[in-house]
C-alpha beads as a LAMMPS data file, in Angstrom:
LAMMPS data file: protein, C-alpha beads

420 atoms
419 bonds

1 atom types
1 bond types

-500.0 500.0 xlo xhi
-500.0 500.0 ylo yhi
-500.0 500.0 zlo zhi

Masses

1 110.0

Atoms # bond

1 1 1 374.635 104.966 -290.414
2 1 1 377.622 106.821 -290.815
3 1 1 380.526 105.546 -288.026
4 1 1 381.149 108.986 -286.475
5 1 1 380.163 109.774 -282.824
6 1 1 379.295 113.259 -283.422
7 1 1 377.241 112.941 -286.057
8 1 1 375.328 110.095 -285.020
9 1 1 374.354 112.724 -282.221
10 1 1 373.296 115.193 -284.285
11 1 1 371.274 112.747 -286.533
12 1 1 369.184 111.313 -283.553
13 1 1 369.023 114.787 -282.148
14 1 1 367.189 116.261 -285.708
15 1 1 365.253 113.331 -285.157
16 1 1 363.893 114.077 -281.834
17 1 1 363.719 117.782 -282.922
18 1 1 361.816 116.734 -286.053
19 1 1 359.221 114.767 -284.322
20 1 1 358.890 117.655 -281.146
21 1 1 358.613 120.329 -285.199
22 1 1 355.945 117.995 -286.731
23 1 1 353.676 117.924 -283.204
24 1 1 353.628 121.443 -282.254
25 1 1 353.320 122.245 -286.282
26 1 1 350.381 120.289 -286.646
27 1 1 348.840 120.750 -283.534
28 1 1 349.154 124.740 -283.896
29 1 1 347.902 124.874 -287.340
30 1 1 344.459 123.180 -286.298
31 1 1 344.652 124.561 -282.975
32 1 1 344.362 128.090 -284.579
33 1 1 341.920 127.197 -286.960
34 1 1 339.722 125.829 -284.340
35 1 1 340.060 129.007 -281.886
36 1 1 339.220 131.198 -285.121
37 1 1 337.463 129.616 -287.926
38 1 1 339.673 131.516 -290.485
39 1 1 342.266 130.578 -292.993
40 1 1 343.227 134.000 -292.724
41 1 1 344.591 133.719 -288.763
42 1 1 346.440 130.297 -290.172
43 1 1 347.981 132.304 -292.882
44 1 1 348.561 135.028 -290.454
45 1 1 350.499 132.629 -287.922
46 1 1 352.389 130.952 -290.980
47 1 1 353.560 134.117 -291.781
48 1 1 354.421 135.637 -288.267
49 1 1 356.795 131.802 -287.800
50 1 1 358.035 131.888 -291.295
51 1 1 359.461 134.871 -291.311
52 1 1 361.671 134.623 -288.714
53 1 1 364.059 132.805 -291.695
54 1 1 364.913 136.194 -292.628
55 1 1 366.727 136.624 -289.482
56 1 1 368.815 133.415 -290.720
57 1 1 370.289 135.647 -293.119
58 1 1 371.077 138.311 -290.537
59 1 1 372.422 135.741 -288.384
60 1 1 374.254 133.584 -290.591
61 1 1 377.669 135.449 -290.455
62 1 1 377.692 134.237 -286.669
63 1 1 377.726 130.432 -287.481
64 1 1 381.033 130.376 -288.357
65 1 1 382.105 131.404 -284.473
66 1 1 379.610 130.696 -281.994
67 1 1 379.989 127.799 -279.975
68 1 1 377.266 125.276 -281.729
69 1 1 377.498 122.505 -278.875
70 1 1 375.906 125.544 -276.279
71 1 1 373.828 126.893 -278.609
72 1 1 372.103 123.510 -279.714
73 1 1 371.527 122.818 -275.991
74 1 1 370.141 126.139 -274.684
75 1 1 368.162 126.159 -278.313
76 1 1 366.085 123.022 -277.432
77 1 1 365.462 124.106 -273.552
78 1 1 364.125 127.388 -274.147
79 1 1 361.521 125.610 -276.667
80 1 1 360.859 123.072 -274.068
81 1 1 359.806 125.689 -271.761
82 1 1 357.784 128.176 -274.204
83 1 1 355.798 125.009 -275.650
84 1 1 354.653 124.363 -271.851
85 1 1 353.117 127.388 -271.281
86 1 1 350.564 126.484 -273.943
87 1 1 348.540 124.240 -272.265
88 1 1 349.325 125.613 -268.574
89 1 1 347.428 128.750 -270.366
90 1 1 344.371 126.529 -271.399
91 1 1 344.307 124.694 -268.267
92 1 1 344.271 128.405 -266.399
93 1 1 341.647 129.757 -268.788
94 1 1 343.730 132.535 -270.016
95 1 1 345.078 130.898 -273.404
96 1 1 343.971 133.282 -276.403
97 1 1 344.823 133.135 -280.132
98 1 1 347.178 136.211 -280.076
99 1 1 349.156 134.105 -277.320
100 1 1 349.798 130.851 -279.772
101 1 1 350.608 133.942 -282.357
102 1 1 353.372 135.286 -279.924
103 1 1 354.732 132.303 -278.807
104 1 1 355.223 130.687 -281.731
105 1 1 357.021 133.173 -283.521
106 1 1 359.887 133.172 -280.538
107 1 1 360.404 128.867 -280.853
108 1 1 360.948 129.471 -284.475
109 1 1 363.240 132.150 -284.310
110 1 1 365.411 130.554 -281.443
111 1 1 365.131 127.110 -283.584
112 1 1 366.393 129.317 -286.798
113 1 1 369.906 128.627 -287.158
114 1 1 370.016 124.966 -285.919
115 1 1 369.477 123.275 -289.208
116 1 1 371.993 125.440 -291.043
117 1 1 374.395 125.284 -287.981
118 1 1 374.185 121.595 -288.358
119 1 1 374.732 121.161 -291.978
120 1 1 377.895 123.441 -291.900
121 1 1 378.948 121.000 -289.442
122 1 1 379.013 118.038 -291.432
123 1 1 382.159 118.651 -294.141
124 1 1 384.067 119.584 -291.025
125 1 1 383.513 116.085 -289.303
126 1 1 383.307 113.759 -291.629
127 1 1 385.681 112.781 -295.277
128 1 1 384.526 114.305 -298.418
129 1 1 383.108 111.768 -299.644
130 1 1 380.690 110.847 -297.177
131 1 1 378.707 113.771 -297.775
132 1 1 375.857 112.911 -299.975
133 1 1 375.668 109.781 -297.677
134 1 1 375.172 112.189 -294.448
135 1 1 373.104 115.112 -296.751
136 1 1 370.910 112.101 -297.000
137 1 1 370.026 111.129 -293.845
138 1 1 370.032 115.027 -292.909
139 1 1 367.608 115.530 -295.321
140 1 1 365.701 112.350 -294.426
141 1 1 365.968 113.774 -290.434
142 1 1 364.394 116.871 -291.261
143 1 1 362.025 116.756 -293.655
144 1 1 361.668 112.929 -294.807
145 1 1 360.459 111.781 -290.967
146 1 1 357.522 113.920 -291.076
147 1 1 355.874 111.702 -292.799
148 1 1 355.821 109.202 -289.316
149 1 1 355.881 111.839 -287.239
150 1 1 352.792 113.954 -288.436
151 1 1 350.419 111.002 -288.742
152 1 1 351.638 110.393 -285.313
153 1 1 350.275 113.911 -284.386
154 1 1 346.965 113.593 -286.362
155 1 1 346.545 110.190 -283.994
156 1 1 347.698 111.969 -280.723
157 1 1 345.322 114.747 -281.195
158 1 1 342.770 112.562 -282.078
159 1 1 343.165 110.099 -279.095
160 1 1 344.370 112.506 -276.523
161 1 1 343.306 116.256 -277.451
162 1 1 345.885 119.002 -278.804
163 1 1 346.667 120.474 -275.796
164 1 1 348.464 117.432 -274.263
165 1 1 350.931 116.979 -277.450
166 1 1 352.478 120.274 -276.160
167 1 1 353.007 117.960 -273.035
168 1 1 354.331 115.490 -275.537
169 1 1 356.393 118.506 -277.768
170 1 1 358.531 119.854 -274.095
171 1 1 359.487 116.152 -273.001
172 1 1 360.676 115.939 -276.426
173 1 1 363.214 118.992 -276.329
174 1 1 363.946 118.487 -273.142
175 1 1 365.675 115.375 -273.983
176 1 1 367.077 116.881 -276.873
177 1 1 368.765 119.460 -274.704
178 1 1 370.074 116.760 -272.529
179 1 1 371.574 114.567 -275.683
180 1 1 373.232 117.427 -277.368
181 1 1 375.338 117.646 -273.870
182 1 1 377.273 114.394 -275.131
183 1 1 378.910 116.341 -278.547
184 1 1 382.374 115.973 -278.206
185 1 1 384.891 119.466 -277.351
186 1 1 385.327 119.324 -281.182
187 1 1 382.096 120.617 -282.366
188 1 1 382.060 123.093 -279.807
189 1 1 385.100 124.662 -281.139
190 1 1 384.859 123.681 -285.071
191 1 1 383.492 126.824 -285.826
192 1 1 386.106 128.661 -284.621
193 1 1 388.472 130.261 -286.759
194 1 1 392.133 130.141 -285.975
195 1 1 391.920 134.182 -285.462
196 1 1 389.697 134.328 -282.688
197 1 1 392.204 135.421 -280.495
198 1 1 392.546 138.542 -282.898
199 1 1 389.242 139.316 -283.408
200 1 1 389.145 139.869 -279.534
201 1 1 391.351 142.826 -279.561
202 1 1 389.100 144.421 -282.295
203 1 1 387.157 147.448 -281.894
204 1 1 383.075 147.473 -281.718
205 1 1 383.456 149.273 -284.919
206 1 1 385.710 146.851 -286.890
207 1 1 384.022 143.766 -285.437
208 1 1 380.816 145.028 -286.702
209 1 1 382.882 145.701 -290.238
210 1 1 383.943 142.164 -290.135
211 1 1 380.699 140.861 -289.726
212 1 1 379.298 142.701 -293.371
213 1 1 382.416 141.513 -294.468
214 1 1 381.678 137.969 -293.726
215 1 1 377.882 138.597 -295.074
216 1 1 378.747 139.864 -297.839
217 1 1 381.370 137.091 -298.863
218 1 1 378.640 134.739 -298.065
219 1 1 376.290 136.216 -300.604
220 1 1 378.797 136.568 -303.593
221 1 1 377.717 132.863 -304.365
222 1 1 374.423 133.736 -305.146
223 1 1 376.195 135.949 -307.954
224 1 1 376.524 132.201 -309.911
225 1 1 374.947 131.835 -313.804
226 1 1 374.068 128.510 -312.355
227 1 1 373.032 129.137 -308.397
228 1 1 371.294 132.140 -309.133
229 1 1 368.666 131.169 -311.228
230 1 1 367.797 127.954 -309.001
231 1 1 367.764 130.416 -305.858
232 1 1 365.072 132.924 -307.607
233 1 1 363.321 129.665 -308.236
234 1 1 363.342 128.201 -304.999
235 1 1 361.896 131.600 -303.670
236 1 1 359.064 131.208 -305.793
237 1 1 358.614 127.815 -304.802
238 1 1 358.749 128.785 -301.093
239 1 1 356.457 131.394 -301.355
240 1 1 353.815 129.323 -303.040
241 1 1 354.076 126.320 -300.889
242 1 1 353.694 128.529 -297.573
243 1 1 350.247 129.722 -299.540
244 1 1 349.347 126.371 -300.390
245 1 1 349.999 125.237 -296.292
246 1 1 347.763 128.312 -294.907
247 1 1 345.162 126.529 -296.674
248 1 1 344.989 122.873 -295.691
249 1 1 343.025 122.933 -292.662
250 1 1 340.144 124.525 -294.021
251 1 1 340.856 121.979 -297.516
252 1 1 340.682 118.855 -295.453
253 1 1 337.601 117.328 -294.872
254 1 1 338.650 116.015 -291.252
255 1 1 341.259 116.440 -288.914
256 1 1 342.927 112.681 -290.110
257 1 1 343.249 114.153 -293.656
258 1 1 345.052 117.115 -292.811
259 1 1 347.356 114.810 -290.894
260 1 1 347.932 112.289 -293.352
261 1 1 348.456 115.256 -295.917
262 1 1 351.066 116.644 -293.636
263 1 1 352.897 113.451 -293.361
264 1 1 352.364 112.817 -296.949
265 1 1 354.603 115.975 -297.385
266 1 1 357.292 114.583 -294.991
267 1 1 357.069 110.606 -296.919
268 1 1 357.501 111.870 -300.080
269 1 1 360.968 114.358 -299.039
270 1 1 361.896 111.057 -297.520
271 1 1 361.283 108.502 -300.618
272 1 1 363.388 111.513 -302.785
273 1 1 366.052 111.754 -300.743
274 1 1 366.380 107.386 -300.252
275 1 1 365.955 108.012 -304.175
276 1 1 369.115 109.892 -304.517
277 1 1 370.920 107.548 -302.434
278 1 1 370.052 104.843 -303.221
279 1 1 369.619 105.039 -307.122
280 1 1 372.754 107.843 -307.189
281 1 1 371.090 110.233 -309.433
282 1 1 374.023 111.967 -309.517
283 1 1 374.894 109.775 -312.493
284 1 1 372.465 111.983 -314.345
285 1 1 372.139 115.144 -315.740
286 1 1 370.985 117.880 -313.163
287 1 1 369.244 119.882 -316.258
288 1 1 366.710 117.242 -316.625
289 1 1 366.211 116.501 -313.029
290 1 1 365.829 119.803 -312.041
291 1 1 363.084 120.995 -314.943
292 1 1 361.153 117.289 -315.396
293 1 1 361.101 118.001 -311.483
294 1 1 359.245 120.872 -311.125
295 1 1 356.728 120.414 -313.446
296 1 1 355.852 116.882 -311.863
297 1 1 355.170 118.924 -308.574
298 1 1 353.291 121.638 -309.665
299 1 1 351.001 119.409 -312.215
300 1 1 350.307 117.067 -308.621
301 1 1 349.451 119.741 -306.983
302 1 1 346.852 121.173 -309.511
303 1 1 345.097 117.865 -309.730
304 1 1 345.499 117.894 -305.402
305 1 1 343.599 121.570 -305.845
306 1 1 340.291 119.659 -307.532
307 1 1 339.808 117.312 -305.464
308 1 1 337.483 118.769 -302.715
309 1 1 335.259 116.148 -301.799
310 1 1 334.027 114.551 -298.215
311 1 1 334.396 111.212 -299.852
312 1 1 336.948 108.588 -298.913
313 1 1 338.373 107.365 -301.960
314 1 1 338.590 111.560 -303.119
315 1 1 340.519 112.059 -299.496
316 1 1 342.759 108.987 -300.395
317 1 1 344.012 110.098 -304.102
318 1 1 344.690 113.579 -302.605
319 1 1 346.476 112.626 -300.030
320 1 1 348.991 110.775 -302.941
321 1 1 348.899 113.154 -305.626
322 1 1 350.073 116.054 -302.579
323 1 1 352.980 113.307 -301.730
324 1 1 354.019 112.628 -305.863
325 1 1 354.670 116.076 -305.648
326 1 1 357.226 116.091 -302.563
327 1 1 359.028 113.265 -303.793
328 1 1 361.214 115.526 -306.184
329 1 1 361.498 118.261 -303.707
330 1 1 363.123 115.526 -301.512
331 1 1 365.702 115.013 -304.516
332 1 1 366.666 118.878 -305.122
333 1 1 366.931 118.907 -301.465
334 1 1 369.716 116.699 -301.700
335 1 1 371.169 117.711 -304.828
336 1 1 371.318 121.563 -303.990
337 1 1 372.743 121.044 -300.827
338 1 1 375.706 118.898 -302.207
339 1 1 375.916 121.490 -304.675
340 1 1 376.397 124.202 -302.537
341 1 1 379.046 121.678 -300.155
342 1 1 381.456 121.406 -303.250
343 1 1 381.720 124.558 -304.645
344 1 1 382.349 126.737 -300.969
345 1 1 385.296 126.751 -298.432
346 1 1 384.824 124.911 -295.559
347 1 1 385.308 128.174 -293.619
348 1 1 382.906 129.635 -295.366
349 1 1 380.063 127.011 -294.951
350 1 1 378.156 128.153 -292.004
351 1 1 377.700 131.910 -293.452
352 1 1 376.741 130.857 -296.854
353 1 1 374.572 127.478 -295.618
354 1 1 372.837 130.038 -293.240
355 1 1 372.225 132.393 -296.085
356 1 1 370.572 129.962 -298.436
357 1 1 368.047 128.960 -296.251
358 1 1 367.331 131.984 -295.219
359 1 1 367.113 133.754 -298.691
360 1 1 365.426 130.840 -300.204
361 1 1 362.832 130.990 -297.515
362 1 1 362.478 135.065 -298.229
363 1 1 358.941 135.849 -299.755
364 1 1 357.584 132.277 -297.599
365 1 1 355.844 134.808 -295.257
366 1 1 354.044 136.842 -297.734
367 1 1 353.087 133.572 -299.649
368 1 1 351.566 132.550 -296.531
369 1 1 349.404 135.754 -295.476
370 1 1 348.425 136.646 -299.281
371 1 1 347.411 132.454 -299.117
372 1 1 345.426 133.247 -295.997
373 1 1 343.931 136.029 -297.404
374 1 1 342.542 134.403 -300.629
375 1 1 341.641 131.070 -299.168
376 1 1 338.967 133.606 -297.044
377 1 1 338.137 135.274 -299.921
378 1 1 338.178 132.966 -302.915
379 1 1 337.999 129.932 -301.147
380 1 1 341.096 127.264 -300.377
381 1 1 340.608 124.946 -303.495
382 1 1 340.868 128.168 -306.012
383 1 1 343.905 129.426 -303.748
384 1 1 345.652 125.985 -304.036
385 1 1 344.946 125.631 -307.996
386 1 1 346.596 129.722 -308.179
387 1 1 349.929 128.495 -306.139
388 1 1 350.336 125.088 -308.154
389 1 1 350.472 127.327 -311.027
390 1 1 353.477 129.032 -310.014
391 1 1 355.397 125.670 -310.046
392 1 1 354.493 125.341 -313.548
393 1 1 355.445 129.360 -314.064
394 1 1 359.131 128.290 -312.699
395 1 1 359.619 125.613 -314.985
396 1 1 359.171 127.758 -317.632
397 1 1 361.645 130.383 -316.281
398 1 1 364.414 127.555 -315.773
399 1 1 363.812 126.469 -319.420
400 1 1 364.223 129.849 -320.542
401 1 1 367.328 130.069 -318.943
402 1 1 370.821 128.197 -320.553
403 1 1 372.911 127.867 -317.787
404 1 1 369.844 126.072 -316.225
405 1 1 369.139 123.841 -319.698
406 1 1 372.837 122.939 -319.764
407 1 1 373.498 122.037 -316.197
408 1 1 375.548 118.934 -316.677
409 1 1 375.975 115.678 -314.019
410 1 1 377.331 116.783 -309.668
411 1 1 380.450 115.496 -310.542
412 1 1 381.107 118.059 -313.797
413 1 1 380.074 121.367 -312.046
414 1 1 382.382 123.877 -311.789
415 1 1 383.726 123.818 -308.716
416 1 1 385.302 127.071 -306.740
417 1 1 388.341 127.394 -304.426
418 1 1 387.366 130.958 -303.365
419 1 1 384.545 132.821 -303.335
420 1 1 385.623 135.995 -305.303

Bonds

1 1 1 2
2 1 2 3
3 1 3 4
4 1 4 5
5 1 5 6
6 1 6 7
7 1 7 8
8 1 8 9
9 1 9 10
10 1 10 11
11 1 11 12
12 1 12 13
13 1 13 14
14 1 14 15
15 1 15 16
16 1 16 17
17 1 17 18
18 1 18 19
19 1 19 20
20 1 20 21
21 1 21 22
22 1 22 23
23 1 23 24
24 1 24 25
25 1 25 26
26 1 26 27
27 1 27 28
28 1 28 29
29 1 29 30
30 1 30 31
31 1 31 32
32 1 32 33
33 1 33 34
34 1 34 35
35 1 35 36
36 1 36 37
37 1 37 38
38 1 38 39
39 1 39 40
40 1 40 41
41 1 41 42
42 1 42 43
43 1 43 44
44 1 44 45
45 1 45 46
46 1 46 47
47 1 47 48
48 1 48 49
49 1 49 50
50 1 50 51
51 1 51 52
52 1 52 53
53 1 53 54
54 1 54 55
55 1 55 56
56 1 56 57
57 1 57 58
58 1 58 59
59 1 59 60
60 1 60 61
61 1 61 62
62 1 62 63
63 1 63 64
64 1 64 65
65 1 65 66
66 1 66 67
67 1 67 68
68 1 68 69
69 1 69 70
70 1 70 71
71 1 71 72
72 1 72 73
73 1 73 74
74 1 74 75
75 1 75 76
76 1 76 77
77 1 77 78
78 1 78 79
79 1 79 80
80 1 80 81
81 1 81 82
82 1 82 83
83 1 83 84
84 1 84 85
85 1 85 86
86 1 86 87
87 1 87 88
88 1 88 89
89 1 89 90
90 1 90 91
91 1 91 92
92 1 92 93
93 1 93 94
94 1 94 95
95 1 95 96
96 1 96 97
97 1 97 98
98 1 98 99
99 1 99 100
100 1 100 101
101 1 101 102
102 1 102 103
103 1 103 104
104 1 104 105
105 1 105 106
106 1 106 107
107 1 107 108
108 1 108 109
109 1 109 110
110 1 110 111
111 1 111 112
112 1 112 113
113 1 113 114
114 1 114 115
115 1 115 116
116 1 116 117
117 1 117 118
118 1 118 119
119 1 119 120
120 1 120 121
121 1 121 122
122 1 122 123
123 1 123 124
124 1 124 125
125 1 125 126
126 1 126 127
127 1 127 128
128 1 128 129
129 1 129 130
130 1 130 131
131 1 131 132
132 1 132 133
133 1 133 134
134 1 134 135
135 1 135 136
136 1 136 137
137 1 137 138
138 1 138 139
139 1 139 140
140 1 140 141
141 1 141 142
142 1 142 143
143 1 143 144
144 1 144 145
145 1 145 146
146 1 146 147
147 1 147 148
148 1 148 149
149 1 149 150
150 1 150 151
151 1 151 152
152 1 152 153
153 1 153 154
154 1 154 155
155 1 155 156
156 1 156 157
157 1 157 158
158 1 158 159
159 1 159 160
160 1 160 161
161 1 161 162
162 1 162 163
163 1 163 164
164 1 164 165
165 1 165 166
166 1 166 167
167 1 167 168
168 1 168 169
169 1 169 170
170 1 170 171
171 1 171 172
172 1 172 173
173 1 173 174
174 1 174 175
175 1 175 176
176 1 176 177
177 1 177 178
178 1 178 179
179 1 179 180
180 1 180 181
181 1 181 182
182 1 182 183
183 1 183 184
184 1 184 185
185 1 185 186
186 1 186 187
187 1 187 188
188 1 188 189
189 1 189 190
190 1 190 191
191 1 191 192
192 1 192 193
193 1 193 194
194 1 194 195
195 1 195 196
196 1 196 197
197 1 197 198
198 1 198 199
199 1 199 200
200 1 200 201
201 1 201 202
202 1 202 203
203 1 203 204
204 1 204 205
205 1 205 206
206 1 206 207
207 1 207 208
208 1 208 209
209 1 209 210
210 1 210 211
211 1 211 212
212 1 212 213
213 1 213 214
214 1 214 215
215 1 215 216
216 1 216 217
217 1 217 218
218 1 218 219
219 1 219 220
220 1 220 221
221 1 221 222
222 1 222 223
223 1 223 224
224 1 224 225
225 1 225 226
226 1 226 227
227 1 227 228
228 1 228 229
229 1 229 230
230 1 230 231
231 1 231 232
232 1 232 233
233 1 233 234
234 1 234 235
235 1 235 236
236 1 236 237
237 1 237 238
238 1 238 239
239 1 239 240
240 1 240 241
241 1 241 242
242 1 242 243
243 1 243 244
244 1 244 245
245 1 245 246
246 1 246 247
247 1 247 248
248 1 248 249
249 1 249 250
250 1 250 251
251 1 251 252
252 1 252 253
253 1 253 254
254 1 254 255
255 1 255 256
256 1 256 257
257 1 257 258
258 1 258 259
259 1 259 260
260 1 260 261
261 1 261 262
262 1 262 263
263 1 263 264
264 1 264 265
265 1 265 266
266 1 266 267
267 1 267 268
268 1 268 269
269 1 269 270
270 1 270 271
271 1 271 272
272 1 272 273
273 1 273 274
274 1 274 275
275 1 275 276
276 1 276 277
277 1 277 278
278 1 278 279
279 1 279 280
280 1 280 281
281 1 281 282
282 1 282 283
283 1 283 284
284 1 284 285
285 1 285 286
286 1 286 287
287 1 287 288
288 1 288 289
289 1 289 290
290 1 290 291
291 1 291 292
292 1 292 293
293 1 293 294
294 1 294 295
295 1 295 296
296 1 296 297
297 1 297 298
298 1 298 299
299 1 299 300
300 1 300 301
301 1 301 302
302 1 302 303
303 1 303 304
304 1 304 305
305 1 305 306
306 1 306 307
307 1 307 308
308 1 308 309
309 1 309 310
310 1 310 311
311 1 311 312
312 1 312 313
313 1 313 314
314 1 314 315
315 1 315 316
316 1 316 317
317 1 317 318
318 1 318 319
319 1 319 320
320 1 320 321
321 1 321 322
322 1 322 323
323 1 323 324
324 1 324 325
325 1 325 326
326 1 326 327
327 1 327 328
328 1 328 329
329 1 329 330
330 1 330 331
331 1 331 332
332 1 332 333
333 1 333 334
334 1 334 335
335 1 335 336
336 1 336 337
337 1 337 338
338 1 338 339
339 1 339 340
340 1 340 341
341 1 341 342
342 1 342 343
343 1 343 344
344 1 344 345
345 1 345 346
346 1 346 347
347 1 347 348
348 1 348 349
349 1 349 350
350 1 350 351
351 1 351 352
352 1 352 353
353 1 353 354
354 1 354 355
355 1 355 356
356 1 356 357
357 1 357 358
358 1 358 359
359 1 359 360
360 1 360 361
361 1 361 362
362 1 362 363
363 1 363 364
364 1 364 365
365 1 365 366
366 1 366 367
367 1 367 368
368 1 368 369
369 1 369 370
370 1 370 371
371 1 371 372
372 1 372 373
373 1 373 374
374 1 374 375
375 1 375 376
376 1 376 377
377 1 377 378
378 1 378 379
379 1 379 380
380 1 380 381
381 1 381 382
382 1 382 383
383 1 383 384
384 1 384 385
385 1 385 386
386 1 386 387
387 1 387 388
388 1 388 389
389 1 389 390
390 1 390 391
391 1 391 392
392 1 392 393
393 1 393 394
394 1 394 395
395 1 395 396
396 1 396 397
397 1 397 398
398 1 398 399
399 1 399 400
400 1 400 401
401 1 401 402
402 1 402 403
403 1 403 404
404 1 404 405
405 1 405 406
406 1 406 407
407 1 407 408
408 1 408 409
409 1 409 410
410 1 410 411
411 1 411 412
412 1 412 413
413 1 413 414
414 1 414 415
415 1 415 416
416 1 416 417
417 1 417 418
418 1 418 419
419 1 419 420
């Protein structure tokens, strides 16, 4: 662990955040399926709590002022409180689908900007070259602990019923709320800019101005022959991944498979992103990591699409050739992130951080409804085999393109002073 109060804070608090994300994730997913039957209600609620990440792009501008210490503790009360009102519904006989399908919506947008908010924070409180180190364990917080934390849910639900993990799910935030009270003055005011006191004397009209401004800064990186290309590609990958999610409840064969193929998402993030840190791929080219990468994923996948059977041993090898094909998305994860770190202005972080996972995350909400849609029509195997595809159809496109096939090793990038 890295010696630094503040983010030690913020690392156990992603934690406890993950593990409230991977409960209420799992346990609405089924919970929707169950009240409806349809894949096309679970891509319908994938797509009504993805797409809230397009607000993190209208948002984004505001990370660089706000005061993060608040917003991280009013963030994780207000989801304590909406995911109780889940169950008191069920235990009053008034919970209905189009409830779960309004409430969850409102967690994920207030949960939006966290993640981004916290990964701006980290060049700003710790030395340069502890950032791979903390992008790391970040990445390991959010993503790579789902792979515990879902197979915790599958168990929970299985051993207690789905309505008392929301129980679970508000104690969880709830002590969140009450840990992110102990962030030092610092990280309350590290997003400030040294003109705050200037920008308070401004009109409506010219903060407003400011605020494109700042937006539209923030997006100029995207302008990159290098960042670019990887962005459309992430899109892509978003957008089939959401479709490929819509459809695991109805793929699974029980309510323990979905579970373990959930966590087997969150294990194999985690083994990538240990990978990177441990084996410093940075000593390698990013050209080869980035195209050997997505082919490995989307070929996984495929062979994950075929194998629909009730059987154990079919359950077991889908369940690992779904995690082979996390494992590099755990690595880019890392990589892109650091990427991004090095070549912006620390002033600059929070808008374009915000903006990245926001744009990257853009067409996620269609891939999920048109994922819906096809798993009811075509069935959830066919719908799978269709998005693996588009992994494969990426690979191509970064192959076809030379700033992609020359990328050379982290530490040779071009790096920027300014974003121009």
């Amino acid at each position: 662990m890295i010696k630094n109060r503040d983010f030690n804070i913020l690392f156990i608090g992603r934690l406890i955040a993950n593990f409230g994300d991977s409960l209420y994730v799992i346990a609405t997913m089924l919970l929707v399926f169950k009240l409806t039957g349809s894949t096309l209600y679970v891509g319908l609620a994938l797509f009504l709590t993805s797409s809230m990440a397009i607000v993190q792009v209208i948002l984004s501008p505001l990370l660089d002022r706000i005061n993060m210490k608040r917003y991280l503790v009013l963030a994780q009360l207000i989801q304590s409180i909406l995911l109780l009102t889940i169950p008191v519904l069920y235990h009053l006989d008034q919970l209905a689908v189009y409830q779960i399908l309004i409430i969850m919506p409102i967690i994920t947008l207030v949960n939006q900007i966290i993640y981004p908010g916290q990964i701006s924070l980290l060049p700003k409180i710790l030395k340069k070259e502890e950032l791979i180190k903390a992008n790391s364990l970040f990445t390991i917080a959010y993503q790579g602990s789902d792979a515990l934390f879902t197979a915790i849910a599958g168990f929970l639900i299985t051993f207690v019923g789905v309505y008392f993990v929301y129980y679970i799910d508000s104690l969880a935030f709830l002590i969140n709320s009450i840990l992110f009270l102990f962030l030092s003055q610092k990280v309350a005011t590290v997003n400030k800019k040294e003109s705050d006191n200037e920008r308070s004397n401004l009109t409506k009209r010219e903060c407003v101005k400011m605020y494109f401004n700042d937006f539209s800064e923030g997006m100029k990186i995207w302008k990159d022959d290098i960042l670019l290309p990887i962005l459309i590609g992430i899109i892509i990958i978003n957008f089939a991944t959401t479709s490929i999610y819509a459809n695991l409840p109805s793929y699974a064969s029980t309510e323990v498979q979905y579970s373990f193929l959930m966590g087997a998402a969150g294990l194999g993030v985690l083994i990538g992103s240990i990978i990177v840190s441990k084996f410093k791929l940075n000593r390698f080219t990013l050209n080869k990591i980035y195209i050997s990468s997505i082919f490995l994923i989307g070929l996984s996948w495929l062979a994950t699409s075929q194998m629909v059977h009730p059987s154990l041993t079919m359950q077991i090898i889908s369940v690992f050739t779904f995690f082979l094909g996390w494992v590099p998305i755990g690595i880019l994860n890392v990589l892109s992130q650091t990427m991004v770190q090095l070549s912006v202005p620390t002033e600059k972080l929070g808008v374009v951080m915000g903006s990245m996972v926001g744009v990257s995350t853009l067409l996620a909400p269609l891939g999920a409804l048109i994922g819906g849609f096809l798993g009811q029509l075509i069935g959830s195997s066919e719908t799978m085999l269709f998005s693996s595809l588009m992994f494969v159809l990426v690979g191509i496109y970064w192959l076809s393109k030379s700033s992609i096939r020359n990328l050379p090793k982290m530490e040779n990038l071009p790096r920027k002073e300014v974003i121009t």
